[in-house]
Rosetta silent file (secondary structure, phi, psi, omega in degrees, C-alpha in Angstrom):
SEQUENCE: XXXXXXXXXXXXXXXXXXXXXXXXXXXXXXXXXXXXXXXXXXXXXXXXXXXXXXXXXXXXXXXXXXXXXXXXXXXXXXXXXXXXXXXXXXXXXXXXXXXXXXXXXXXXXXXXXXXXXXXXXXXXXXXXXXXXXXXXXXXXXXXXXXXXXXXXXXXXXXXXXXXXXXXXXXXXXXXXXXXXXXXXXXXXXXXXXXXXXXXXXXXXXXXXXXXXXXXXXXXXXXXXXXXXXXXXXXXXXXXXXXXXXXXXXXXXXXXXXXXXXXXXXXXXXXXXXXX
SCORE:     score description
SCORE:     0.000 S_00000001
   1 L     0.000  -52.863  176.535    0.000    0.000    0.000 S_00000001
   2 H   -43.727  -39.141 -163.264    3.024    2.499    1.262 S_00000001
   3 H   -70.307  -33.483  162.015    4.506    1.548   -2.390 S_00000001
   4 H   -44.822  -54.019  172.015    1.144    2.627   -3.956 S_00000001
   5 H   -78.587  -18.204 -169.858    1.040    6.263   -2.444 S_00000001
   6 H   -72.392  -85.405 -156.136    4.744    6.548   -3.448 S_00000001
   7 H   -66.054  -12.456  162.211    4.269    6.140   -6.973 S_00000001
   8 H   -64.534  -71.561 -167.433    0.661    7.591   -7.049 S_00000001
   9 H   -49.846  -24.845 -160.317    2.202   10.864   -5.483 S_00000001
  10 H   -93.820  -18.403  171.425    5.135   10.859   -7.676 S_00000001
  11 H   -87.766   -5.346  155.218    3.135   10.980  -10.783 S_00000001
  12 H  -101.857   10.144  156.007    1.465   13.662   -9.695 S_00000001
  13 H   -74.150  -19.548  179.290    4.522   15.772   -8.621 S_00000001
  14 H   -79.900  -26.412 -175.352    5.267   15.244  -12.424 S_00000001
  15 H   -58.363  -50.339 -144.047    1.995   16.272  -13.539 S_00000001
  16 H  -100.633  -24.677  178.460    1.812   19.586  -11.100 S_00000001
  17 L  -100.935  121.074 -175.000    5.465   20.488  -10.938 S_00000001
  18 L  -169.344  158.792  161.112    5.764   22.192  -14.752 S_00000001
  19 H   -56.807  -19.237  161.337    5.644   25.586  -15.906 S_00000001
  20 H   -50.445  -12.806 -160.570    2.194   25.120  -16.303 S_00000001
  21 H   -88.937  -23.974  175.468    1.858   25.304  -12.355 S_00000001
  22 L  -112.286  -24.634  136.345    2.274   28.949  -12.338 S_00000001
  23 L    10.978  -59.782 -160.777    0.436   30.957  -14.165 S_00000001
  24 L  -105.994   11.729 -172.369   -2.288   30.464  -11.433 S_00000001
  25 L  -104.824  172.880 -169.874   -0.317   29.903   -8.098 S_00000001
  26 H   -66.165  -50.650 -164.468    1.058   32.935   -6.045 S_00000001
  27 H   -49.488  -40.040  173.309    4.487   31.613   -6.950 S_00000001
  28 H   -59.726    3.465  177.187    4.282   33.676  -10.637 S_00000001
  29 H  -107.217   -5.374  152.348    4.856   36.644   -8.748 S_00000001
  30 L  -100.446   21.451  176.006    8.761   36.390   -7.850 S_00000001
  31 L  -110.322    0.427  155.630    8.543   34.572  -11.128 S_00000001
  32 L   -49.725  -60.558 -140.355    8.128   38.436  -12.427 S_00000001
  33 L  -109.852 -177.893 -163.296   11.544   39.348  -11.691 S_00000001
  34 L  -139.072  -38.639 -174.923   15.311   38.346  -12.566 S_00000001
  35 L   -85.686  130.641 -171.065   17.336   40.117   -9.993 S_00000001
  36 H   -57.183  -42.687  174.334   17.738   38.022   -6.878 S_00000001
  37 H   -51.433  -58.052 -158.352   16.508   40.516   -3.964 S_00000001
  38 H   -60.591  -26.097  171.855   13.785   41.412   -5.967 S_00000001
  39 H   -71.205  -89.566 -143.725   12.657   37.090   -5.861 S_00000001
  40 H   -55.000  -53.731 -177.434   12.840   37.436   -2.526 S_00000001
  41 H   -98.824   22.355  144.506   10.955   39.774   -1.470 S_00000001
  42 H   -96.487   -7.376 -179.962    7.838   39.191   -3.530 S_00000001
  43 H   -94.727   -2.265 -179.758    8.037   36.053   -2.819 S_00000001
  44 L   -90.357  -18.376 -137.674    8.163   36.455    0.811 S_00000001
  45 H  -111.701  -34.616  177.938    5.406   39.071    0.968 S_00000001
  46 H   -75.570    3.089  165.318    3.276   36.448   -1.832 S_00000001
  47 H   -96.251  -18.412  173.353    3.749   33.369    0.845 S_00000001
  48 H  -123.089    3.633  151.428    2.199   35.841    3.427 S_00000001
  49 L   -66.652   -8.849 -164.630   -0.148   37.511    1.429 S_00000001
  50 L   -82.658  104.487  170.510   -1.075   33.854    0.163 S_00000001
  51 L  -169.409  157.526 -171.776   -4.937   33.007    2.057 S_00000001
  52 L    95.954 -152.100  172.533   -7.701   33.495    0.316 S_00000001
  53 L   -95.409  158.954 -146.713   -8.297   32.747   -3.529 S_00000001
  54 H   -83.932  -37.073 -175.033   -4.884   32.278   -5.373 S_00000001
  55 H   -40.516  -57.233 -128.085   -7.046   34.989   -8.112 S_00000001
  56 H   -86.557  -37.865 -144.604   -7.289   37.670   -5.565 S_00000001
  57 H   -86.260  -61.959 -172.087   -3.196   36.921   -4.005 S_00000001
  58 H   -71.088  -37.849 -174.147   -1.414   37.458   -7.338 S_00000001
  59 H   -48.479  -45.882 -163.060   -3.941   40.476   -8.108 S_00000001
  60 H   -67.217   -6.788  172.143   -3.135   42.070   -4.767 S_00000001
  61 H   -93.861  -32.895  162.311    0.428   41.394   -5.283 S_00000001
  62 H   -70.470    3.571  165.800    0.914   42.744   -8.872 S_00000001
  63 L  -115.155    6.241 -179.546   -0.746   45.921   -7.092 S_00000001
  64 L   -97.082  -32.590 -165.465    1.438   46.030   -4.403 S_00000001
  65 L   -91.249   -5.084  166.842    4.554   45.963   -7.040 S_00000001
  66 L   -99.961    1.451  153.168    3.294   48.755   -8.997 S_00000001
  67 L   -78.320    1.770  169.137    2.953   51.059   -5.821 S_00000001
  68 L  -124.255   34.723  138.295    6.611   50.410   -5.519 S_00000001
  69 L    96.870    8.518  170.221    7.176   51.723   -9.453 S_00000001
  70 L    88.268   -0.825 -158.725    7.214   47.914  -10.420 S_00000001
  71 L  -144.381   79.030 -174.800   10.983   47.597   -9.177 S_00000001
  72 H   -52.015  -60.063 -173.496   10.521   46.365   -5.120 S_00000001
  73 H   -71.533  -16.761  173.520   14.389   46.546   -3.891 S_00000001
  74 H   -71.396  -37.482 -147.407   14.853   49.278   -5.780 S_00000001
  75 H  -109.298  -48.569 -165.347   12.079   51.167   -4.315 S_00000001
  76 H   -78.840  -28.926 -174.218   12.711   49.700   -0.491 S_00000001
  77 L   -86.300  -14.222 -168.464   16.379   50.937   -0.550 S_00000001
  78 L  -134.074    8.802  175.558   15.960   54.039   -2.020 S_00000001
  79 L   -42.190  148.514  175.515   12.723   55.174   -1.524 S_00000001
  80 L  -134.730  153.923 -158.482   12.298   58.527    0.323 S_00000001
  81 L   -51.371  -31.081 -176.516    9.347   59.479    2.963 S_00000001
  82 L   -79.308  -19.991  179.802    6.884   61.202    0.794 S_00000001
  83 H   -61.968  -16.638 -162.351    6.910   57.889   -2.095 S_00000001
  84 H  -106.299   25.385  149.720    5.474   55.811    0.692 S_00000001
  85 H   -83.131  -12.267  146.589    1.886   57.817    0.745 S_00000001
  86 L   -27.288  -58.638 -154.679    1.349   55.712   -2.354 S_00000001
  87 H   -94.565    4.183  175.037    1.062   52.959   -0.144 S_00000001
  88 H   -68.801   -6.552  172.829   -1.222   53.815    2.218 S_00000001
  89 H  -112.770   24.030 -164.946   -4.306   52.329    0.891 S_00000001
  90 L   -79.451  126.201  146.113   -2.495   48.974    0.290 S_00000001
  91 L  -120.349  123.686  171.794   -4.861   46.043    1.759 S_00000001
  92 E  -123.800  128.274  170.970   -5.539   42.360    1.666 S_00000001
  93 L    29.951 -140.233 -124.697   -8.177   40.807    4.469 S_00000001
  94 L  -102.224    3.856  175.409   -6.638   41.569    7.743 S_00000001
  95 E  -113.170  120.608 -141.707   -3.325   43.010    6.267 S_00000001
  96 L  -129.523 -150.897 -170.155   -3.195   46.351    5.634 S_00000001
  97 L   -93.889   17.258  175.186   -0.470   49.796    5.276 S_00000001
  98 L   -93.977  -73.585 -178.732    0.669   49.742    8.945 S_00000001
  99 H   -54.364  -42.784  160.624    1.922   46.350    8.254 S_00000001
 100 H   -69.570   -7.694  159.509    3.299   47.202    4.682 S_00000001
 101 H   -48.724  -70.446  152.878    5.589   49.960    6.158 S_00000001
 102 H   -24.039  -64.624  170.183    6.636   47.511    8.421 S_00000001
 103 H   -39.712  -76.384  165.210    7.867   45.155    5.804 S_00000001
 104 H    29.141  -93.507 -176.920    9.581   47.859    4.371 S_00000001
 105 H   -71.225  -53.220 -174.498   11.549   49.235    7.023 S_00000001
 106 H   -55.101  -22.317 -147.490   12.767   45.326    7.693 S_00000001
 107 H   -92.115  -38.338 -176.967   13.378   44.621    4.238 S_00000001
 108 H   -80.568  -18.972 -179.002   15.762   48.192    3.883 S_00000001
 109 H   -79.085  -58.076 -171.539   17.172   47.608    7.368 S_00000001
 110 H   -51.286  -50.831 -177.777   17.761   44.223    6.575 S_00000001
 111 L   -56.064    0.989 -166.066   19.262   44.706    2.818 S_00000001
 112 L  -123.233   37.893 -160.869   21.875   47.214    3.988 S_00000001
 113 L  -155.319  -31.969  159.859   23.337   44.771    6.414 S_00000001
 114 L  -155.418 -158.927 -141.026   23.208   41.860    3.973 S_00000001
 115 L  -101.240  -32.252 -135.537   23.043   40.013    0.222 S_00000001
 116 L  -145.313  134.935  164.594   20.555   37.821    0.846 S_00000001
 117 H   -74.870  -16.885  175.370   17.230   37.199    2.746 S_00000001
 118 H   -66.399   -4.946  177.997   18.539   33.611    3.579 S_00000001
 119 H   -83.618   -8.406  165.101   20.586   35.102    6.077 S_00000001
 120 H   -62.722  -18.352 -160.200   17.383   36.058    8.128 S_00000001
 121 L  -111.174   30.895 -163.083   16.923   32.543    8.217 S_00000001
 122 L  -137.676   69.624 -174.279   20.247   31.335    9.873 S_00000001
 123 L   -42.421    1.717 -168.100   20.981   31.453   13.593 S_00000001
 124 L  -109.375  -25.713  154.828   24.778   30.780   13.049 S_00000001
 125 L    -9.402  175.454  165.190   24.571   34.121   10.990 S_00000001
 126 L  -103.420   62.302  151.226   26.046   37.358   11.967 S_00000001
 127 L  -129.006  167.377 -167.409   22.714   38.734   13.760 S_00000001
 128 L  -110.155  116.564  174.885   22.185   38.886   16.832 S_00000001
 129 L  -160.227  155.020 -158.021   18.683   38.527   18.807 S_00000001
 130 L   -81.363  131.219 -149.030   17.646   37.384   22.159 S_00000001
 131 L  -131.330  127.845 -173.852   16.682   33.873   22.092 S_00000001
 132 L  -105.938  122.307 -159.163   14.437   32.312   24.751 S_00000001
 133 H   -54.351  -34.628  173.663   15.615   28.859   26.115 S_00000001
 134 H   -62.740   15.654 -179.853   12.094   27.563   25.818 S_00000001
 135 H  -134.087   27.892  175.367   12.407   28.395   21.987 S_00000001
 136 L  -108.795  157.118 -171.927   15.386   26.347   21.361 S_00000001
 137 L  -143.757  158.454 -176.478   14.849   23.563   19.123 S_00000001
 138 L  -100.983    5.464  177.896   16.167   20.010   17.272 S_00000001
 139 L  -106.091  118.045  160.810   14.791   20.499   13.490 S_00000001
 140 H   -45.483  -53.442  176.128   17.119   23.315   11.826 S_00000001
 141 H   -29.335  -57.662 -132.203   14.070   24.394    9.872 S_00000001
 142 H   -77.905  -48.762 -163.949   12.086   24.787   13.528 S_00000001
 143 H   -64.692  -57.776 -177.816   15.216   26.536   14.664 S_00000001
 144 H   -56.074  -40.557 -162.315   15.733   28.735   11.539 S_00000001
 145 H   -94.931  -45.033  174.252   11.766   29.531   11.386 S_00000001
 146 H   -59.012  -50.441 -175.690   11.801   30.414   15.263 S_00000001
 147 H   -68.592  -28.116 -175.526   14.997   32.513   15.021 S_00000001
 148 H   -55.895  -57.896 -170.482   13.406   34.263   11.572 S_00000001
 149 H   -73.584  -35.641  166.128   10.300   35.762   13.479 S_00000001
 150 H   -49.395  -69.634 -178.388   12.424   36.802   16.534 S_00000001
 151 H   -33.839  -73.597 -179.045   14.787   38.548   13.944 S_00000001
 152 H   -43.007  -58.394 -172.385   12.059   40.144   11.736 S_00000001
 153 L   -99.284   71.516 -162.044   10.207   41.778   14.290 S_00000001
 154 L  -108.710   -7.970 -173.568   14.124   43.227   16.015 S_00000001
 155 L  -118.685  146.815 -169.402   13.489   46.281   15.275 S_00000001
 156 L   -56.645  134.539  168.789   12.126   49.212   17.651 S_00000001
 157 L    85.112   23.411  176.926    8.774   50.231   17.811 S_00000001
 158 L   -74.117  136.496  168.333    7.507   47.273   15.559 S_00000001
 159 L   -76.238  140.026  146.727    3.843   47.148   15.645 S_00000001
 160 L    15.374  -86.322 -166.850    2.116   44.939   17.709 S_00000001
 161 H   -27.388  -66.668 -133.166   -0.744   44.142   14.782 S_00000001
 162 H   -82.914   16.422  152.471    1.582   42.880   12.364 S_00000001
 163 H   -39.028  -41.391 -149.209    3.075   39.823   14.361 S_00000001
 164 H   -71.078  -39.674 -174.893   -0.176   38.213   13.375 S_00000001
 165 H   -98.549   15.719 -175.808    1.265   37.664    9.993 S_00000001
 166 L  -123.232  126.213 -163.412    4.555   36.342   10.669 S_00000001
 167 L  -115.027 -171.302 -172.315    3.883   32.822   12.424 S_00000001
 168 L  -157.748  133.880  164.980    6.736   30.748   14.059 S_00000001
 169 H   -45.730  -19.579  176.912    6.615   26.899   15.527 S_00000001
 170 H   -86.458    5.763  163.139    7.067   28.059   18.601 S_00000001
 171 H  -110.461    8.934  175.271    3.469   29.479   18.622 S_00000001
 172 L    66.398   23.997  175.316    2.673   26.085   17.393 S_00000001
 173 L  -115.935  136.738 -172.237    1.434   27.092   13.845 S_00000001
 174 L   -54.881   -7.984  168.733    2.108   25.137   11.173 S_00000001
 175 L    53.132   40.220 -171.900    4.126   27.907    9.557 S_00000001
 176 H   -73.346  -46.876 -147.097    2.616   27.075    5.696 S_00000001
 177 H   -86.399  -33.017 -179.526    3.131   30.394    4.320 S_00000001
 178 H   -72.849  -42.840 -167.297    7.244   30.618    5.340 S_00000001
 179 H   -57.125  -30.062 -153.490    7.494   27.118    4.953 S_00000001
 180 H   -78.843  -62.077  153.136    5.812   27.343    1.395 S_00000001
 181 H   -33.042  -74.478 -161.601    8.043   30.604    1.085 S_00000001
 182 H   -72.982  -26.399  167.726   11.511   28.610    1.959 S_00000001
 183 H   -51.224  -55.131 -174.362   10.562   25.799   -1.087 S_00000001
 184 H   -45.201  -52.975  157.414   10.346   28.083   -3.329 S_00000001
 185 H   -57.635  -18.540 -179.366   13.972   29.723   -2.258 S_00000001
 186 H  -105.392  -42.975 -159.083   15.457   26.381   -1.603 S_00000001
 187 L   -77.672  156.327  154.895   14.413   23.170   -3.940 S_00000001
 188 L   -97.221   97.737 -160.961   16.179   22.716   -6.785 S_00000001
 189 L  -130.427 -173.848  160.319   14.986   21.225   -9.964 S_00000001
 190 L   -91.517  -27.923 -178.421   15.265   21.278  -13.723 S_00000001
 191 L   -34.857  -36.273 -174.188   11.451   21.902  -13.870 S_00000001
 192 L    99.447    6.338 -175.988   11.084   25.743  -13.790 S_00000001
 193 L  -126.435  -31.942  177.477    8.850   26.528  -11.138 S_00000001
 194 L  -100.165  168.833 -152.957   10.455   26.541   -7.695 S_00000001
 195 L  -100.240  -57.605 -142.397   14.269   29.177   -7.624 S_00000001
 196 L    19.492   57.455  165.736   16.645   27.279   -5.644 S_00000001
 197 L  -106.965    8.372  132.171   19.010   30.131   -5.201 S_00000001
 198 L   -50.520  130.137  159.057   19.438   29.643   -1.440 S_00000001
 199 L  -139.146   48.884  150.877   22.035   26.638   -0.389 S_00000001
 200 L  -111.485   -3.857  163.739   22.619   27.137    3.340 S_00000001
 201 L  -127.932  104.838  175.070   19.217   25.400    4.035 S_00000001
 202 L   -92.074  142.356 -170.780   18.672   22.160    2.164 S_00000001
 203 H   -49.776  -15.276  172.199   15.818   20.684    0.615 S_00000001
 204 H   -80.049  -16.713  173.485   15.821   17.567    2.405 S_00000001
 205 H   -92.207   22.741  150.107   15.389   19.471    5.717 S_00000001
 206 L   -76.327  158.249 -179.060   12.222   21.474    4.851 S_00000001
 207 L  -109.351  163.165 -166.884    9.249   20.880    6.258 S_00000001
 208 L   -66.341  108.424 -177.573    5.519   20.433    4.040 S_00000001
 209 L   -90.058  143.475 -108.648    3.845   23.482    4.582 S_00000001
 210 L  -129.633   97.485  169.757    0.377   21.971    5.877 S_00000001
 211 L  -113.610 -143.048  169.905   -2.745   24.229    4.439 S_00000001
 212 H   -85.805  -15.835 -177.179   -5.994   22.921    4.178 S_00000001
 213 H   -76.820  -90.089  171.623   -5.579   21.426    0.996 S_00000001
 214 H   -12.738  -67.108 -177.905   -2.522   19.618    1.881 S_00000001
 215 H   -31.926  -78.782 -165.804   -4.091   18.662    5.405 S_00000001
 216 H   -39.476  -38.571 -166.251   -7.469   17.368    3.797 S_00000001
 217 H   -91.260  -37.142  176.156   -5.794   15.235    1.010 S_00000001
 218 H   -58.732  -46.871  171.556   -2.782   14.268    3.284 S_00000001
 219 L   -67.193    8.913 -155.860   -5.366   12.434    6.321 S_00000001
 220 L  -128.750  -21.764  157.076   -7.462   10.898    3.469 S_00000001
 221 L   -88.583   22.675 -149.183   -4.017    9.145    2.573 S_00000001
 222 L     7.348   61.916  163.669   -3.116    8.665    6.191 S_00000001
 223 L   -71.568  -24.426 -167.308   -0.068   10.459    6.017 S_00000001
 224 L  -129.933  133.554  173.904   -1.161   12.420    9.192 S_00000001
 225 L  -109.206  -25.181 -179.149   -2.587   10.453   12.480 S_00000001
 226 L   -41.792  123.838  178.057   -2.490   13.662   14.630 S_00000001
 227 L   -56.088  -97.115 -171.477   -5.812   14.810   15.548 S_00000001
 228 L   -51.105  143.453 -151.141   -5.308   19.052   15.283 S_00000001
 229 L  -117.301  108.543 -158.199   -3.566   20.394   12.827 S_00000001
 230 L  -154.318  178.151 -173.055   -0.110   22.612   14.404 S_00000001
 231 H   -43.422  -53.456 -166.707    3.629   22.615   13.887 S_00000001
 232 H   -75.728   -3.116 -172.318    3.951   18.854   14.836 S_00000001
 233 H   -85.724  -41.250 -168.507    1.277   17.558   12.553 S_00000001
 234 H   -77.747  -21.732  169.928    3.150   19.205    9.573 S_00000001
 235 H   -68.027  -21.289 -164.844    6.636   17.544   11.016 S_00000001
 236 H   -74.785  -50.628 -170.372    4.271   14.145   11.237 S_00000001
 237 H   -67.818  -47.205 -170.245    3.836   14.539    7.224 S_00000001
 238 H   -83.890  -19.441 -172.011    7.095   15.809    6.162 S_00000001
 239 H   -87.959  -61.861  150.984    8.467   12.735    8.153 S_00000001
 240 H    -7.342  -66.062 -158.778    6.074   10.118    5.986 S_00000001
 241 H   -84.245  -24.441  162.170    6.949   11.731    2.688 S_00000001
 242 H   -44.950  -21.400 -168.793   10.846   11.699    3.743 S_00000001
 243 H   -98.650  -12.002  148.139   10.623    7.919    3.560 S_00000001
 244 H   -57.413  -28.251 -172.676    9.449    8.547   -0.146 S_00000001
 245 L  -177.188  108.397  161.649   12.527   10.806   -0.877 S_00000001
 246 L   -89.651    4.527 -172.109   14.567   11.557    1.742 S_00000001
 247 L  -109.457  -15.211  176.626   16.884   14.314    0.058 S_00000001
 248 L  -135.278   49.045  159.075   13.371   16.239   -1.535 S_00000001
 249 H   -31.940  -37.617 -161.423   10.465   15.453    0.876 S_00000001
 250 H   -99.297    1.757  177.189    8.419   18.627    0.058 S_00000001
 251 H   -67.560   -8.236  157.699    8.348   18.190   -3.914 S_00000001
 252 H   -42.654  -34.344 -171.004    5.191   16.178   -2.486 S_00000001
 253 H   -72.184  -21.360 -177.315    3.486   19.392   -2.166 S_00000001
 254 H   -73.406    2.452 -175.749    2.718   19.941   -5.432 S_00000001
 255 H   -74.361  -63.367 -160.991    1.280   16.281   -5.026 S_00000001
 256 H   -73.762  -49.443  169.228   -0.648   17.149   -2.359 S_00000001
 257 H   -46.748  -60.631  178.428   -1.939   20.905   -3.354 S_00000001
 258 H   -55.269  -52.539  174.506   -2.964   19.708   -6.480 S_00000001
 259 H   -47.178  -29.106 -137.710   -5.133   16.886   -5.205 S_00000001
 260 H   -93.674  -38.738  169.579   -6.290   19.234   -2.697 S_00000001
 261 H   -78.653  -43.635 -170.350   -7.741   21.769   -5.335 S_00000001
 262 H  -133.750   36.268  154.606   -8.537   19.932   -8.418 S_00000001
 263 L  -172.074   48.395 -160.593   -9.132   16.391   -7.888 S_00000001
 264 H   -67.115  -52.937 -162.127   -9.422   15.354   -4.105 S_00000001
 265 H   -76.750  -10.437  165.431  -11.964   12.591   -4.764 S_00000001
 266 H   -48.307  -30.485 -146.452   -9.682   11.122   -7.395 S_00000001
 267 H  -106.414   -1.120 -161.442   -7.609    9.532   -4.604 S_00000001
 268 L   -64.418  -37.438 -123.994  -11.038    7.142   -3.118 S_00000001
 269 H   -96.203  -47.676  176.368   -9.950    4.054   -5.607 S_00000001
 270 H   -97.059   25.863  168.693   -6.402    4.058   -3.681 S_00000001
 271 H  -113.289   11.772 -176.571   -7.081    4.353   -0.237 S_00000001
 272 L  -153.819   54.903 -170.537   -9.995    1.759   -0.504 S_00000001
 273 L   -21.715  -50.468 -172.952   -8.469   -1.177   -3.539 S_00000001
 274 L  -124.072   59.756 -176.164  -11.123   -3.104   -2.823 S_00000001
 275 L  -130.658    0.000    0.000  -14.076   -1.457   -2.714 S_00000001
């Protein structure tokens, strides 16, 4: 049966991971750009802008990049106080221009200090931020995703609000939008759809990031036994699909996403042979 979901899943990572796969996923919007900063930070802000319908994510994010003149790093480093009244009416659901400032200011504080947003994501880095023992952890990811949200919101006077959109394991959330966010920046394929221009965090140590899709399709293959759905349920998943491929566990998502959206009931014949 295990050998069954392997090779069911694997033909549909071939199916879903193609250039066809983006056009409608979030993921075409740091698939705008060429210059590496400029990947990064639509693709971080279109992994935490990503809830809702995937239409509505890439609109609100191709309107977010032409309030920054269509050229984001360009914009964040050199921007001066009166361009960013532009941006004051920027809103998706519960995220709004308090919170896009905020990005902002990290993303120019951060850029003038280093190369690369993977270095946000690397406690052995050179930054420094106070780390609470009851936040230490044994998955690099968990550690790297803990230390990330500490890091991000490092700077004085961040508000309050916009924690809400930066999640961490150590609040016990399944972290789908970063995790979703470091595939994209990490795996490495010939396919065309995810970047892999990070390589200080490797693809076999990501974790799945766990949405509803993912969840729904993943328990109906009983890849997940946990009841509630939290940090450890998506480590419960990512540990399963590791024993399909332990050096690329998460190319499964596009297994799993895809099912989750366009064919979920497709999967009844192989979780029930003989019925």
């Amino acid at each position: 049966m295990v050998t069954d979901i392997k090779a069911f899943l694997d033909a549909k990572v071939e199916q879903y991971n193609r250039p066809d796969f983006i056009a409608n996923d979030p993921i075409v919007i740091p698939h705008s750009f060429t210059q590496k900063q400029d990947i990064e930070i639509m693709g971080f802000w279109a992994a935490i802008l990503a809830w809702g319908q995937r239409v509505t994510i890439i609109n609100k994010c191709r309107q977010l990049i032409e309030l920054m003149d269509g050229v984001p790093y360009d914009f964040i480093m050199n921007h001066e106080e009166p361009d960013l009244k532009k941006l004051l009416n920027f809103k998706h659901r519960t995220f709004n221009d308090v919170d896009t400032l905020y990005f902002i200011s990290f993303f120019r504080w951060h850029y003038e200090n280093f190369d690369s947003l993977e270095d946000a994501f690397l406690p052995n880095s050179k930054i420094v931020v106070i780390q609470s023992d009851s936040e230490e952890s044994s998955s690099s990811v968990e550690s790297s995703l803990n230390h990330f949200r500490r890091y991000f919101f490092s700077l004085p006077d961040y508000p309050h609000r916009t924690k809400k959109h930066v999640s961490s394991p150590a609040q016990k959330s399944t972290c789908k939008r970063l995790n979703m966010f470091l595939r994209w920046m990490v795996r490495q394929d010939n396919n065309g759809v995810d970047f892999g221009i990070w390589n200080r965090i490797k693809p076999a140590d990501l974790i799945m990031p766990c949405d509803l899709h993912v969840d729904r399709v993943a328990r109906r293959l009983k890849l997940i036994t946990r009841k509630q759905t939290d940090w450890q349920t998506a480590v419960e998943l990512t540990e399963h699909l590791r024993s399909f491929d332990p050096l690329d566990p998460v190319k499964y998502d596009f297994a799993l996403f895809g099912l989750g959206i366009e064919e979920l009931w497709g999967i009844e014949g192989l979780l029930y042979p003989g019925e």
